[in-house]
C-alpha positions in Angstrom: 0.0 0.0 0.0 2.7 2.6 1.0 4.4 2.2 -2.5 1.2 3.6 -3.9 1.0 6.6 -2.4 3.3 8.6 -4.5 1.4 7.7 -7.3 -2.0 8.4 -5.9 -0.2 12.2 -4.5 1.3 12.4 -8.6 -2.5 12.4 -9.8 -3.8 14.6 -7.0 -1.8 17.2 -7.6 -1.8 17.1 -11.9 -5.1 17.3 -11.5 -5.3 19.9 -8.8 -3.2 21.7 -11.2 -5.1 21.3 -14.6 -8.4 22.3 -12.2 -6.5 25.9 -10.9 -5.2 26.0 -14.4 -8.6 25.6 -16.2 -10.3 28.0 -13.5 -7.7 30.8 -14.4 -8.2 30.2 -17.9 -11.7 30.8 -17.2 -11.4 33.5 -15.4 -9.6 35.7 -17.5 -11.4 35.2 -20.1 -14.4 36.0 -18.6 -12.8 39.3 -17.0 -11.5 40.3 -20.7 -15.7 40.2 -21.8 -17.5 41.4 -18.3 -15.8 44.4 -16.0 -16.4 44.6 -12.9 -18.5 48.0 -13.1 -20.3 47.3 -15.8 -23.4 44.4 -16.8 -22.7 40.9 -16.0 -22.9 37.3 -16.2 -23.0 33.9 -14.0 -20.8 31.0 -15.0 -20.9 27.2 -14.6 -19.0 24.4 -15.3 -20.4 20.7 -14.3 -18.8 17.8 -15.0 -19.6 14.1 -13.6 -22.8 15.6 -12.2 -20.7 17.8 -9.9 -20.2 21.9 -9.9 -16.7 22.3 -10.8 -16.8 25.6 -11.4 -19.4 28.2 -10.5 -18.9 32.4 -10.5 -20.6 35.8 -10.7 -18.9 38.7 -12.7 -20.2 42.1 -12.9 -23.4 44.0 -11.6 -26.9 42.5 -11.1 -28.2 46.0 -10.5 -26.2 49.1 -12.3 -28.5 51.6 -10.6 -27.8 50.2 -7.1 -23.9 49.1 -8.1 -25.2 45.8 -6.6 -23.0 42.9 -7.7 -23.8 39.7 -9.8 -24.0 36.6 -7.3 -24.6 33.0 -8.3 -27.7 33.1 -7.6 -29.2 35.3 -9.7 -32.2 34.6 -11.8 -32.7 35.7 -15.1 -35.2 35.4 -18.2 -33.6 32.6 -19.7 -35.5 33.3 -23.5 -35.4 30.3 -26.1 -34.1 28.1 -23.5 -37.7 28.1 -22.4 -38.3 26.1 -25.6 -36.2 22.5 -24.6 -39.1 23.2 -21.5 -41.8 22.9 -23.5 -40.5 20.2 -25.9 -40.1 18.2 -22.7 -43.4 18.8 -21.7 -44.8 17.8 -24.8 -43.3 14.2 -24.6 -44.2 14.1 -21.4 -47.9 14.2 -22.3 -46.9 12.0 -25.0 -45.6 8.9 -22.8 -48.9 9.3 -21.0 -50.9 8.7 -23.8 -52.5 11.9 -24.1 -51.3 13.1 -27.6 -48.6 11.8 -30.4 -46.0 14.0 -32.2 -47.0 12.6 -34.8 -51.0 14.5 -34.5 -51.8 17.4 -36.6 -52.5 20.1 -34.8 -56.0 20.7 -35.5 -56.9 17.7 -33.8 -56.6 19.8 -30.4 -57.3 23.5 -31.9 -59.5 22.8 -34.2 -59.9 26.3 -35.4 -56.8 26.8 -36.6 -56.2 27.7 -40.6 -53.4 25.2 -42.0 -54.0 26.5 -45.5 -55.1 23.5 -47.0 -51.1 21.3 -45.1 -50.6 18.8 -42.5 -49.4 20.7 -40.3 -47.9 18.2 -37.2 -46.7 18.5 -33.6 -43.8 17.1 -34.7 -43.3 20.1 -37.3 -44.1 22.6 -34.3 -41.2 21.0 -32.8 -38.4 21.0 -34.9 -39.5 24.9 -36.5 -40.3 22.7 -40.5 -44.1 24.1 -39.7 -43.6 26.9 -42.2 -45.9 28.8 -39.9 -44.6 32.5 -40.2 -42.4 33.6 -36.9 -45.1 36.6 -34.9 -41.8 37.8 -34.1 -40.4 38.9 -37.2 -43.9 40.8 -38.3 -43.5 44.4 -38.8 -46.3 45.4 -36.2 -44.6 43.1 -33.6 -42.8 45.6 -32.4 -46.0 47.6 -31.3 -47.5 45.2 -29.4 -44.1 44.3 -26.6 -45.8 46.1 -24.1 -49.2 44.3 -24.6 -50.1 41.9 -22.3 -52.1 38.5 -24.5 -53.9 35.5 -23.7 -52.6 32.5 -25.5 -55.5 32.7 -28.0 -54.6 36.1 -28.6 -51.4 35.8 -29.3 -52.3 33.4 -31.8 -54.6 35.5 -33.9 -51.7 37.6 -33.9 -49.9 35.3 -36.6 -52.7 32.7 -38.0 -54.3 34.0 -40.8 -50.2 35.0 -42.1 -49.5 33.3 -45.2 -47.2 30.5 -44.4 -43.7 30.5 -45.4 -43.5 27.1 -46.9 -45.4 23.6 -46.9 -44.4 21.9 -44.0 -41.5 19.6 -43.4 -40.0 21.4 -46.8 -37.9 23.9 -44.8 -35.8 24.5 -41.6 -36.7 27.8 -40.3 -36.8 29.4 -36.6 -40.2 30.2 -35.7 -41.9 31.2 -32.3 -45.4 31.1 -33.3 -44.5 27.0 -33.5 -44.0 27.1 -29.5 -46.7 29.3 -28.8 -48.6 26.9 -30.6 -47.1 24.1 -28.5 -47.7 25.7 -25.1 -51.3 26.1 -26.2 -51.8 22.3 -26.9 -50.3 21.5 -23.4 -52.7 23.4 -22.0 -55.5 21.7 -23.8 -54.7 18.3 -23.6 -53.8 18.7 -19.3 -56.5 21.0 -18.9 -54.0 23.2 -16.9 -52.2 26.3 -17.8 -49.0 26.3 -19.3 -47.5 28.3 -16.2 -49.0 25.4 -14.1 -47.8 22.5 -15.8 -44.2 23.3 -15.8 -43.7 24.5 -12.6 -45.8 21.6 -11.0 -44.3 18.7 -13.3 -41.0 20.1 -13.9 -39.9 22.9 -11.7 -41.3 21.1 -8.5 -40.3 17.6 -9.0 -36.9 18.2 -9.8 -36.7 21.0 -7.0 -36.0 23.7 -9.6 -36.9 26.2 -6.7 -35.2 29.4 -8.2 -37.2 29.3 -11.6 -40.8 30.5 -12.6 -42.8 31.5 -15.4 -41.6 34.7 -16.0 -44.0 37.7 -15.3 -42.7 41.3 -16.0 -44.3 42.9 -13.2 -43.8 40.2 -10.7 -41.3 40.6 -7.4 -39.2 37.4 -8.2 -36.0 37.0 -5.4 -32.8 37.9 -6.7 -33.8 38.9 -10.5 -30.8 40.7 -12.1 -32.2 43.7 -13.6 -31.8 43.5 -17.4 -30.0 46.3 -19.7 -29.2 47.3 -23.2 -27.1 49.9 -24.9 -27.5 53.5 -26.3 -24.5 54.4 -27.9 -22.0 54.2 -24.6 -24.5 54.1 -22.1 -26.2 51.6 -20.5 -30.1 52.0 -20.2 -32.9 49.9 -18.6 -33.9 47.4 -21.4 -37.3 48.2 -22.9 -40.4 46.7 -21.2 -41.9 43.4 -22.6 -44.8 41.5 -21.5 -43.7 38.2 -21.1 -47.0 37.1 -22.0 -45.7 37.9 -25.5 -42.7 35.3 -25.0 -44.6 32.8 -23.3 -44.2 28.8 -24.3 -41.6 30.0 -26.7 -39.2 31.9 -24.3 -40.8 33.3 -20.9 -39.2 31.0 -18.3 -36.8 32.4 -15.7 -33.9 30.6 -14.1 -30.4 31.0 -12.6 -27.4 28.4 -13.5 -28.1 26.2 -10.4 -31.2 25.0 -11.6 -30.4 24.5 -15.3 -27.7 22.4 -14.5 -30.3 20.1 -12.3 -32.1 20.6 -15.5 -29.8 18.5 -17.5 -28.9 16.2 -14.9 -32.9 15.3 -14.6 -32.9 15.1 -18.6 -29.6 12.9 -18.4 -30.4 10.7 -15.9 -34.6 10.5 -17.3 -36.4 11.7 -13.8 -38.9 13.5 -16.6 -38.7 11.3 -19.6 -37.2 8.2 -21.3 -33.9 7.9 -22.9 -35.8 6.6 -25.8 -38.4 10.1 -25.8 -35.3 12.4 -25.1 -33.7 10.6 -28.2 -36.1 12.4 -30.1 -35.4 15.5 -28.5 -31.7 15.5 -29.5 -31.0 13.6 -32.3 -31.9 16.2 -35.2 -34.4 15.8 -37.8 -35.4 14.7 -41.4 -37.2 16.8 -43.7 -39.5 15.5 -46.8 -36.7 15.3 -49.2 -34.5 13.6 -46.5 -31.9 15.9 -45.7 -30.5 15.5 -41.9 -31.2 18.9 -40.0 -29.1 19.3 -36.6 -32.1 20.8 -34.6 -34.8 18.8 -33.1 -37.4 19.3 -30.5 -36.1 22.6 -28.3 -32.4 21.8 -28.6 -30.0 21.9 -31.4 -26.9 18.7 -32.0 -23.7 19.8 -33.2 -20.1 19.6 -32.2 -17.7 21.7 -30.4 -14.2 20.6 -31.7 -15.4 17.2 -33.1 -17.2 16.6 -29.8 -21.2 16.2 -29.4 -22.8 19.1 -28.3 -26.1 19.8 -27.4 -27.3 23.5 -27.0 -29.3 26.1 -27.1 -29.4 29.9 -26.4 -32.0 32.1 -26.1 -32.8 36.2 -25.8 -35.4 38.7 -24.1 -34.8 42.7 -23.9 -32.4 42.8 -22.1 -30.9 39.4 -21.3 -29.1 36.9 -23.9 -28.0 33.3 -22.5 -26.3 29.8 -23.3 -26.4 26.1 -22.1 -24.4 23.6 -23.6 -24.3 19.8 -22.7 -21.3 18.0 -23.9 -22.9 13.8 -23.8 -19.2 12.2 -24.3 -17.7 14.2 -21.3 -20.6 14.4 -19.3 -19.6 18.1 -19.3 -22.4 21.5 -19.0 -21.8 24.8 -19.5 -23.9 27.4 -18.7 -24.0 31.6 -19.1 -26.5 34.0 -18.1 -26.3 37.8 -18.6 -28.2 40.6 -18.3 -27.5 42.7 -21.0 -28.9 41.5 -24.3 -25.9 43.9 -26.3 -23.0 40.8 -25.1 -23.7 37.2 -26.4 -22.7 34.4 -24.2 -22.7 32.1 -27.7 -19.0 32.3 -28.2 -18.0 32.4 -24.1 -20.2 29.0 -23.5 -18.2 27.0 -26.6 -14.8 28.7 -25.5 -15.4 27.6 -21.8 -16.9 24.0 -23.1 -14.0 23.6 -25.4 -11.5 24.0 -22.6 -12.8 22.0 -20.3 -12.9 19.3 -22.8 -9.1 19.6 -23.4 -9.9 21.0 -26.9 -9.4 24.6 -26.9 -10.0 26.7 -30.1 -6.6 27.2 -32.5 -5.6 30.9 -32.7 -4.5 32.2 -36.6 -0.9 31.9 -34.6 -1.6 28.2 -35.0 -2.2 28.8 -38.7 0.5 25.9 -41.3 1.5 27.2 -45.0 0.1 26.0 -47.8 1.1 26.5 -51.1 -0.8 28.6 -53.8 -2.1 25.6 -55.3 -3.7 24.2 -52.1 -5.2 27.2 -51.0 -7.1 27.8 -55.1 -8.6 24.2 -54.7 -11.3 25.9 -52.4 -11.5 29.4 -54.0 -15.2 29.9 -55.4 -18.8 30.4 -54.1 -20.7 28.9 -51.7 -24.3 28.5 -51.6 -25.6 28.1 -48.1 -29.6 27.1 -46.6 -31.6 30.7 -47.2 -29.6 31.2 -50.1 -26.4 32.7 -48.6 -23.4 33.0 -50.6 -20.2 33.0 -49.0 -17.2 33.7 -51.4 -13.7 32.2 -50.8 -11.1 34.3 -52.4 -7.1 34.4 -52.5 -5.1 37.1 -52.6 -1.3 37.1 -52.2 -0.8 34.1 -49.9 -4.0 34.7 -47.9 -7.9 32.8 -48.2 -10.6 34.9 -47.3 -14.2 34.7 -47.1 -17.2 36.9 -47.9 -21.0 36.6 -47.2 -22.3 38.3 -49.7 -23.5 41.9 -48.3 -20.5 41.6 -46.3 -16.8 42.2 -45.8 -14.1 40.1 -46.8 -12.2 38.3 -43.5 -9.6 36.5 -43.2 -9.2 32.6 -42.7 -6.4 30.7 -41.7 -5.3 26.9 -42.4 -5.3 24.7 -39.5 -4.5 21.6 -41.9 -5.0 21.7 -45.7 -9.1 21.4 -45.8 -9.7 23.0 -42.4 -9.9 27.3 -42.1 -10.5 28.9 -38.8 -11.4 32.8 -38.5 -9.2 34.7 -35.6 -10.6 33.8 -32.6 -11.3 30.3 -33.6 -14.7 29.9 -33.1 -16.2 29.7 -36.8 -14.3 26.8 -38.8 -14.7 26.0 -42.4 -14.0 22.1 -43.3 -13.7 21.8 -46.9 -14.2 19.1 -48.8 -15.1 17.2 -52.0 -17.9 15.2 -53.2 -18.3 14.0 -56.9 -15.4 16.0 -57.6 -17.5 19.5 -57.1 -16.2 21.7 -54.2 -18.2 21.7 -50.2 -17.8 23.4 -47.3 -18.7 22.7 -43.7 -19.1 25.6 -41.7 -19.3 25.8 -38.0 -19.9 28.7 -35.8 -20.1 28.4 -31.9 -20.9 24.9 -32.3 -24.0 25.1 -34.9 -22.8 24.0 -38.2 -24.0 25.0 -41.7 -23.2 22.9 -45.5 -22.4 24.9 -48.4 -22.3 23.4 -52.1 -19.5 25.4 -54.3 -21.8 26.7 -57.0 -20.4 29.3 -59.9 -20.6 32.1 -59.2 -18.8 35.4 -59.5 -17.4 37.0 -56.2 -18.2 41.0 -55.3 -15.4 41.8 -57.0 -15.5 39.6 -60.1 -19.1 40.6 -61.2 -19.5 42.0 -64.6 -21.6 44.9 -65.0 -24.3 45.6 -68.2 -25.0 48.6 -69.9 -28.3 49.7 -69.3 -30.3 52.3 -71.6 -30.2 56.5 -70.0 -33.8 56.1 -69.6 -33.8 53.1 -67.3 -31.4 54.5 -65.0 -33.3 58.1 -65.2 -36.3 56.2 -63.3 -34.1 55.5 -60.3 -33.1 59.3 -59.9 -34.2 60.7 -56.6 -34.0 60.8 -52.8 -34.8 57.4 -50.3 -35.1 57.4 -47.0 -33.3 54.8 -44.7 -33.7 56.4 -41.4 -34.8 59.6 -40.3 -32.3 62.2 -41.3 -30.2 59.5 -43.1 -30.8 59.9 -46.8 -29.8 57.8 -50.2 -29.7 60.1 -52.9 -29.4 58.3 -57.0 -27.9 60.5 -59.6 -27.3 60.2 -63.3 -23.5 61.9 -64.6 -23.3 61.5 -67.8 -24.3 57.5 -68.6 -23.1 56.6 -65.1 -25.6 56.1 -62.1 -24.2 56.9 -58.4 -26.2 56.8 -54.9 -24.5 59.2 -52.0 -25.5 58.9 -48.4 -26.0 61.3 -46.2 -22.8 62.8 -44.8 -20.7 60.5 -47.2 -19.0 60.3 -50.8 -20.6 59.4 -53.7 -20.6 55.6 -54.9 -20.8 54.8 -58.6 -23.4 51.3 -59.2 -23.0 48.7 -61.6 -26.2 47.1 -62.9 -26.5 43.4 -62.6 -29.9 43.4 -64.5 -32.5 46.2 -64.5 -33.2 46.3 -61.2 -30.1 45.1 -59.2 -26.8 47.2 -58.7 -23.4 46.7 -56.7 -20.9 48.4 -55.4 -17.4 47.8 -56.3 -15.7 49.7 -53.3 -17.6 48.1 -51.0 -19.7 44.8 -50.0 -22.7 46.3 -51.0 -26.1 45.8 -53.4 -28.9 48.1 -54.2 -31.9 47.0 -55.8 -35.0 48.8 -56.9 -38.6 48.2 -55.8 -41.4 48.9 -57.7 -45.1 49.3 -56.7 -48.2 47.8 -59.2 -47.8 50.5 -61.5 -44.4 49.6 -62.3 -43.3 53.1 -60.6 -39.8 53.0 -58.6 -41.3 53.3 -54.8 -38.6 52.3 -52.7 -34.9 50.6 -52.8 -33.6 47.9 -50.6 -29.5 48.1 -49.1 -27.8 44.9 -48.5 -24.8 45.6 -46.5 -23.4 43.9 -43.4 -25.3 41.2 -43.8 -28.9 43.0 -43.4 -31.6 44.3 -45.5 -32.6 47.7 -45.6 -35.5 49.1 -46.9 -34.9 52.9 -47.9 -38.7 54.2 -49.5 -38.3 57.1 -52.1 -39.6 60.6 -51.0 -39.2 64.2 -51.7 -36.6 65.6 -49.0 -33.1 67.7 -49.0 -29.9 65.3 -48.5 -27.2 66.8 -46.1 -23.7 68.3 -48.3 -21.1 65.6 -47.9 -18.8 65.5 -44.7 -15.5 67.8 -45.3 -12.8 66.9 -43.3 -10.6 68.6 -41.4 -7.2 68.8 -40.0 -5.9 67.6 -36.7 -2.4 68.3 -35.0 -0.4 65.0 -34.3 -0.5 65.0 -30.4 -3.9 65.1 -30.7 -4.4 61.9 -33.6 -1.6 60.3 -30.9 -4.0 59.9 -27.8 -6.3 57.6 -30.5 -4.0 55.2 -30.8 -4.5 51.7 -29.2 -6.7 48.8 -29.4 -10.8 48.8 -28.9 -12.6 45.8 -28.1 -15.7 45.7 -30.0 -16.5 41.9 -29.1 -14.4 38.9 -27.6 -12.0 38.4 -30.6 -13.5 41.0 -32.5 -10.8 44.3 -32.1 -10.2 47.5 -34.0 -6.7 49.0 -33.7 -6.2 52.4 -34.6 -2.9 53.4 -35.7 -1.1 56.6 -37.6 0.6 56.8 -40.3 3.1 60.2 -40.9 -0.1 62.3 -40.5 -3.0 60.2 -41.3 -5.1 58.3 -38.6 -6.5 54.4 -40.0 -8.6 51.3 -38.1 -8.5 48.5 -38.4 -10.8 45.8 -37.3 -9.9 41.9 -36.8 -9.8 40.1 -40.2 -10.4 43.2 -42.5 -8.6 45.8 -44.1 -7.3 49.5 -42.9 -9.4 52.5 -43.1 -8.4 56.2 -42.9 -10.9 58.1 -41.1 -11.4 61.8 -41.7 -12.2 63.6 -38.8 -15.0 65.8 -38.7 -14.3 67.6 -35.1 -11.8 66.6 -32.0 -13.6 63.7 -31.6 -15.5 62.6 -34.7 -14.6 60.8 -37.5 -15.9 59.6 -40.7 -15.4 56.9 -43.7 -15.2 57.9 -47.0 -15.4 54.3 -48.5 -18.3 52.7 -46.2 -20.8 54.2 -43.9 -19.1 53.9 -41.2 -18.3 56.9 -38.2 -16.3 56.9 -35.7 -16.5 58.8 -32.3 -13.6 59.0 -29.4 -15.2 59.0 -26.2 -13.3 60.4 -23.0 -13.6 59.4 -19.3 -13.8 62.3 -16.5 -10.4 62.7 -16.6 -10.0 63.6 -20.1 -8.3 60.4 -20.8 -9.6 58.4 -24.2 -12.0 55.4 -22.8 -13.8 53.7 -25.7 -14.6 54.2 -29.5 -18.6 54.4 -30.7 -18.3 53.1 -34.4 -21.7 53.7 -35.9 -22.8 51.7 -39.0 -26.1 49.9 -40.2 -28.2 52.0 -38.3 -26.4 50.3 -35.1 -24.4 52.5 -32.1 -21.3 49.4 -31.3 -19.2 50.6 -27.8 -15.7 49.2 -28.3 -13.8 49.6 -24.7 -10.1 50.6 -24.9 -7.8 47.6 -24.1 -4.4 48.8 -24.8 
């Protein structure tokens, strides 16, 4: 026995030390994303069934400087939906309804346009049933309190997107729908149901239905941003969110949560299959989600996740099945996702953590042009790989090119590690595998023509002459078309004037800049508005009669005052913009892209001439330079200084 000891001390202490090594790890990576003074998040780490790691960073209260504890509960969003998934198969095993059922079997009112519309489609979002959330009059109604019933008239009488099981795509009104039936076929309230046959039994005692208005013990208040500040995050009825994302819990009682789901105190293995194993559509193509949670992999391990958002609160669980390891984050600020923190903090408690582009091999030019083309993704996204010099880089179209770096010769990672392209072949045509915080996306190589390959067409003066005039995107943000000579141009307000290139009669790009305008006409075939698609969004600019600011004029600066500009700015975790000078001129640069010159405009404000993009230096009490505001898209982004 004594000659064992040693041994036995060895493995105590390695793995005290890979536990204090993994904590600080942890730790600062966590510090990096949440300061102390500022929102927050909660943090844990099971593994074997047992807390192995469990913190608070930030404030719960920003008003009150009160800090983030453990404990705190929080409106957990879509996680509410693996809740009512479970629910449903639990009404299932006792006989009481079938997945398989169409759903007019228990409302028997409601208009399925002539499909079969299915529990089983509710489930797994194929029900082609339009998402309330994404209406345009949604937006009116967040402070409305609704019934159930009422919350379905919102959305039935919407065409539907698709016939069901044709499609993937993300729809509430499918859970609202859901939480409805429970209450049918029970004959109790949704509310009820979970918190007697869920909440109760497995002694979830920090977690409720969420109700705005409610006194519920240790809520952390929830926030968003204006700009630099923090404000109190808009009000919204939870009544609005309900089966689909009005549940409140704190990390304590989501990890009992997974450990009732793992060890079935609530269900069968053979019903929580179903929940977890993905799904098949009509023409049989695998899809990773299934009922409430989504399959995937975090660095070729099985994960199962979910994440979910409410004003003012985003959040992220993540069960890895081979390591028996959960992670969990909460915050209350909905302007920080946990997505990326959960599969960093999963991935290094695994013993897999994400490659930096310091990892990156070399490949030759001929390795890197095997996977240089277009890439059709679901919802028809095109991604464009490009090579340039020595360097890959990828563009979704509307976007900007980034970078991507070889970990082996089929496998790309962007800085930061967290999105991954596997490329591949298949019947010799070109695929791509691409994976983003653990949720993973196919893309067939099709042919097409990157941004800055397209070939522009001649269109006739009077075609172009019908696009002439003002648009509005925003208020006091103008797009103004113009004809020079045979050449058509659109200027912003406040910015230089962009030449477009017709694609076809309607559809122009931008060859500066990831950008594509096309026109919109009403019945009469008159020009009525003009769509943007930049960054990745849509935006609808309608034409009216109003004056369009002069352009910007720059101005000059002295040196020492460019100087105190210089540094880094962390717009997200991985995501920095480091502004340098150059003799005289200032330039950012964020992660993965190319350098800008700004122009400034004052002391402290700076524009772009080549995108639509400003920038504005923001200074603490002692005059000293704090953060960066970049405004683009419409959106205020607060990038913190770092170095």
């Amino acid at each position: 026995m004594k000659s064992l000891l040693p041994i036995i001390s060895f493995l105590f202490v390695c793995y005290f030390g890979h536990s204090q090594n993994l904590e600080t790890q942890i730790n600062n990576y966590i510090n990096s994303v949440y300061k102390p003074n500022e929102s927050g998040a909660t943090v844990l780490v099971g593994k074997g069934g047992k807390t192995i790691y469990r913190k608070a960073f930030g404030l719960s209260n920003l008003e009150l400087e009160t800090k983030m504890k453990p404990e705190n509960v929080f409106e957990i969003g879509s996680i509410t939906k693996q809740f009512t998934a479970i629910a449903i198969l639990m009404l299932e095993e006792q006989g009481k309804l079938k997945v398989t059922d169409n759903i007019t079997k228990y409302i028997s009112d409601y208009p399925t346009q002539g499909a079969t519309i299915t529990i089983h489609n509710l489930l797994n979002h194929t029900s082609g049933i339009k998402d309330y959330t994404s209406m345009e009059n949604f937006i009116k109604l967040v402070r409305t309190d609704m019934s159930p019933t009422e919350l379905i008239d919102v959305f039935k009488n919407e065409p539907m997107d698709f016939r069901p099981g044709e499609r993937f795509l993300y729809s509430n009104s499918g859970y609202v729908l859901l939480g409805h039936i429970i209450e049918i076929v029970s004959g109790q309230s949704y509310e009820g149901f979970i918190e007697k046959y869920i909440f109760d039994k497995i002694e979830m005692s920090s977690s409720t239905y969420g109700k705005t208005k409610q006194i519920i013990k240790n809520r952390a208040s929830g926030y968003q941003q204006n700009g630099n500040d923090y404000v109190n995050s808009e009000y919204l009825s939870l009544t609005l969110a309900y089966a689909a994302g009005a549940l409140m819990s704190n990390i304590d009682d989501l990890y009992k949560w997974q450990k009732a789901l793992n060890t079935n105190q609530l269900i069968t293995r053979k019903s929580y299959e179903k929940a977890i194993n993905g799904s098949t559509l009509n023409n049989g193509e695998h899809i990773t989600y299934g009922y409430g949670l989504d399959t995937n992999n975090i660095q070729g391990s099985k994960s199962i996740s979910h994440n979910g958002s409410t004003l003012g609160y985003a959040t992220m669980g993540i069960y890895m099945p081979e390591e028996d390891v959960f992670v969990s984050v909460l915050t209350n600020c909905d302007c920080k996702s946990p997505d990326a923190i959960a599969n960093k903090i999963a991935a290094l408690v695994i013993g897999k953590p994400f490659p930096n582009k310091e990892d990156a091999i070399v490949l030759n030019e001929n390795q890197l042009k095997k996977w240089v083309g277009a890439y059709e993704f679901e919802g028809s996204i095109i991604r464009h790989i490009t090579l340039k010099g020595k360097q890959l880089f990828s563009q979704k179209e509307g976007s900007t090119n980034v970078e991507i770096y070889p970990m082996t010769a089929s496998n790309f990672i962007f800085d930061g590690g967290t999105t991954v392209y596997d490329f591949y072949t298949e019947n010799e045509k070109r695929m791509v595998k691409m994976t983003s915080n653990g949720i993973s996306a196919m893309g067939k190589g099709i042919d097409k023509a990157s941004p800055s390959e397209k070939k522009e067409i001649s269109l006739p003066l009077d075609v172009l002459k019908q696009y002439v005039g003002k648009y509005e995107l925003a208020p006091d943000f103008i797009i103004e078309v113009t004809i020079d000579g045979t050449q058509i141009f659109a200027q912003a307000t406040g910015q230089g004037r962009f030449e477009l290139f017709a694609e076809d009669k309607t559809n122009f790009f931008v060859k500066v800049v990831a950008a594509k305008v096309r026109f919109n006409k009403d019945a009469s075939s008159k020009v009525e508005s003009l769509t943007l698609f930049q960054g990745g969004q849509e935006m609808l600019a309608k034409k009216i009669d109003k004056a369009v600011p002069s352009e910007r004029k720059e101005i000059s600066l002295p040196l020492d005052v460019l100087k105190q500009y210089v540094g880094k700015y962390e717009l997200a975790p991985d995501f920095i913009i480091e502004i340098t000078i150059d003799d005289t001129q200032i330039f950012a640069q964020a992660t993965g892209q190319g350098q800008f010159e700004l122009f400034a405009e004052d002391k402290a404000n700076f524009f772009v001439k080549v995108v639509a993009a400003k920038v504005r230096f923001n200074k603490d009490a002692s005059n000293k330079v704090e953060s960066l505001t970049l405004f683009q898209d419409g959106q205020e982004m607060l990038a913190k200084k770092i170095e």
